[in-house]
N, C-alpha and C positions, 0 to 999 in steps of 0.2 A: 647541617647539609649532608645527605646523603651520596655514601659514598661509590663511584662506579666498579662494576666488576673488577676491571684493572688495579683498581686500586687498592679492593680489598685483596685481591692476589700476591701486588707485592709488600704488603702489610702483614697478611697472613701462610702466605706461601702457597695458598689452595681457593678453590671455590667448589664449594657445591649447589648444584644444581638440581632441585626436583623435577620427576616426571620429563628428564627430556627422551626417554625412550616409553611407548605407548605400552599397557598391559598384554596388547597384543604383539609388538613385537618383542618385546624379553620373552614372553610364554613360547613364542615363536624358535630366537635362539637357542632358549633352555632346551625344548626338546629334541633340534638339531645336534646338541653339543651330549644329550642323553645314550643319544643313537647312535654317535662317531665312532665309530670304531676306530678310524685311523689318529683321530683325537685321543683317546685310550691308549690303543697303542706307542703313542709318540711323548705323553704324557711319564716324566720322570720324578724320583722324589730327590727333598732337600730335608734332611733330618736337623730338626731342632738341638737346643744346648741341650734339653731334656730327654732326646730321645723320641720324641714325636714325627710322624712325618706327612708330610708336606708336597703336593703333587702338584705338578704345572705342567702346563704345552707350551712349547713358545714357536714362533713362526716370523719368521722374516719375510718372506714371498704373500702378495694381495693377489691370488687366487680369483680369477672373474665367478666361480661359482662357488663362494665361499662365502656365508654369513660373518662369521669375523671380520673377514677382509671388507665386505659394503659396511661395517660398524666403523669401521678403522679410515674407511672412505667420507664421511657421512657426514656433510656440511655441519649438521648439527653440532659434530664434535670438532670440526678440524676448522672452522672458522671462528670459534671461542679460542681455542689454543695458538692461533695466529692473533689477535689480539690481545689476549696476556701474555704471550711471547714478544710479541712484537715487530713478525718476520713473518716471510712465507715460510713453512712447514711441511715435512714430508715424514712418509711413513721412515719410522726406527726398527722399531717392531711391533708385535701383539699376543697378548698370550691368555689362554684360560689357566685361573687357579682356580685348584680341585679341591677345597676344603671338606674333608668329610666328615659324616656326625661320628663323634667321639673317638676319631682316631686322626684326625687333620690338626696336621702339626702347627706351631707356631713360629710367625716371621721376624727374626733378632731385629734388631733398630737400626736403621741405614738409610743410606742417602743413594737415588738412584746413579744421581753421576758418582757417587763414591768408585762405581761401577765403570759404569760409560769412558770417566776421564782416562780409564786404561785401553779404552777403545782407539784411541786419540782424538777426544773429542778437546777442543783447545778450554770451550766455556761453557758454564753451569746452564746456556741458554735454551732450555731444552724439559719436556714436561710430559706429564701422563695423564691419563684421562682413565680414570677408572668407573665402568659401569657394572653396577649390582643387578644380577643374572638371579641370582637368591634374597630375599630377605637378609640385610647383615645386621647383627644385633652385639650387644656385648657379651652376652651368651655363649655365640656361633664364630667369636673370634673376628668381628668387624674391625675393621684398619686404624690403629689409635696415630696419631701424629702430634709432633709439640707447635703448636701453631706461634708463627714470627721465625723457627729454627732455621728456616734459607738465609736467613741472614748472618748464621755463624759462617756461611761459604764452606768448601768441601774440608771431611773429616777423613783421616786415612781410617782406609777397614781391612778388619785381621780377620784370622777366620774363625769363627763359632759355633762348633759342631760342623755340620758338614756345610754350613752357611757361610756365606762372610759378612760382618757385620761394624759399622761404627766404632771406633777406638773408646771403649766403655769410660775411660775416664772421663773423656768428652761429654757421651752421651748422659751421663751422670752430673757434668755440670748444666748442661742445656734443659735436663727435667728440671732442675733448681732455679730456673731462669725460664725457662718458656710455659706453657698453661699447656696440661694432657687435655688433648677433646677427643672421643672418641665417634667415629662417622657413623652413626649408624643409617641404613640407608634399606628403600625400599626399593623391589625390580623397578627398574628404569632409569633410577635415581644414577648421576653422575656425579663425580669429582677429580676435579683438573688439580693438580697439583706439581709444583715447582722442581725439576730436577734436584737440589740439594735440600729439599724440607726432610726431616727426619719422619720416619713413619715405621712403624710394625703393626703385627697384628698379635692375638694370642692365639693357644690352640683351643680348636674346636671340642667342647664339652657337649653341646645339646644332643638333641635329638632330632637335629636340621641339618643338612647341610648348608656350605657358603663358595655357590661360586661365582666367580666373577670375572669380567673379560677387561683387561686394560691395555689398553692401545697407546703406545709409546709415538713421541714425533722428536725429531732434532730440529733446528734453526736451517733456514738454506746457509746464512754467512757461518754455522758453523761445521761448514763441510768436514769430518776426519782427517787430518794429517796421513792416514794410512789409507790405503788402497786395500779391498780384498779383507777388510777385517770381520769380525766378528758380525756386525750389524753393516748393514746398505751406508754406503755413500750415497750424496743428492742423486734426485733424479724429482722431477718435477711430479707430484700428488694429483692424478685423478679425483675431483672434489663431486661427488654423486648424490643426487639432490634428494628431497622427502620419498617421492614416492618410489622410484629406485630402489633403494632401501630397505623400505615399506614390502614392496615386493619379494624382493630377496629373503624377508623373515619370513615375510605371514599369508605370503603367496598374492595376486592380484587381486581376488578375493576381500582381502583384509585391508587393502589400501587407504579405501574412501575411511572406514574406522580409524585406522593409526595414522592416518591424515588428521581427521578430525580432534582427535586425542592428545594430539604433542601439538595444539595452536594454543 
């Protein structure tokens, strides 16, 4: 018998999904996110154990004229991740990473609530949605994760290089114990994955870049203990439909296409 989304989620900690953003609209955000200047600008790095490094944006505020923000909006995503959550779902946050050809660092191995639970967040109940903006390959430093690993529950993380990362002796037993897969994925292509799955990536060697936008949600029951922290407390999700979206990337124009594309 064939197993439901849900179920392979919490079996494996993640799903991936082909094609659920249209060639037109990733070509769409790509070149939005080419052009940002304020993206660039806001864009920091996180240096690897090796010395590599590592650029991101992160953004907490859903901007009405913001292509991230309709991605982070976008039934598409935010109705999969309330169903493998298992709750309503609100924005956490969202961020572009900047992988660039031959000098994009690499991500140590960690758990995202490793992170979050210093936020106060009370439970692991909580997940990300990562969509491929570039081709990710193994190459280009595409996202490896030990598939089943949500199931060891959170691991304390120390810091590594200018990262902070999974308590190594851990993550040394859980590679001995769980199966490496690495995601490779094509623009459009998404994967939802479980607050405490273990995941890294390597650095970037090609002659491609890899970036990629991942849209973070919490549980509504698991509202922060704090107030004013780091990342939003609840506040009920504007959930914006196909063509919305559709809009927002590839212009009105592109609609009826990336309509037609992502059925």
């Amino acid at each position: 018998m064939d197993m439901t989304n849900s179920e392979l989620f919490r079996r494996n900690g993640y799903l991936l999904v082909r094609g659920l953003f249209s060639p037109d609209e990733t070509a769409g955000l790509l070149r939005h996110a080419k052009t940002d200047q304020r993206l660039q600008g806001e864009a920091y790095v996180r240096r690897d154990s090796q010395g590599g490094d590592t650029r991101l944006a992160l953004r907490n505020d859903l901007a009405a004229d913001s292509p991230y923000a309709a991605v982070a909006r976008s039934r598409r995503v935010v109705e999969p991740m309330q169903d493998l959550l298992g709750d309503e779902v609100y924005h956490y946050h969202h961020k572009m990473m900047l992988k660039e050809p031959r000098v994009g660092g690499a991500w140590e191995w960690h758990q995202d609530y490793g992170y979050w639970y210093n936020y106060g967040c009370l439970f692991p109940d909580m997940g990300s949605c990562l969509i491929a903006v570039d081709r990710a390959t193994r190459d280009n430093g595409c996202l490896q994760v030990l598939r089943g690993s949500q199931r060891i529950g959170r691991v304390d993380h120390v810091k590594t290089g200018e990262q902070v990362g999974a308590d190594p002796a851990r993550v040394e037993a859980a590679i001995e114990r769980f199966e490496l897969v690495y995601c490779e994925m094509g623009p459009g292509d998404a994967l939802f994955f479980h607050g405490n799955l273990l995941h890294r990536s390597d650095q970037n060697r090609s002659d491609y870049p890899r970036w990629s936008l991942i849209c973070c949600y919490n549980t509504k029951h698991n509202d922060p203990i704090v107030r004013d922290g780091r990342h939003p407390n609840y506040s009920p999700l504007e959930i914006w439909d196909d063509d919305r979206v559709a809009a927002m990337l590839v212009g009105d124009q592109g609609v009826e296409t990336a309509r037609s594309e992502t059925k």
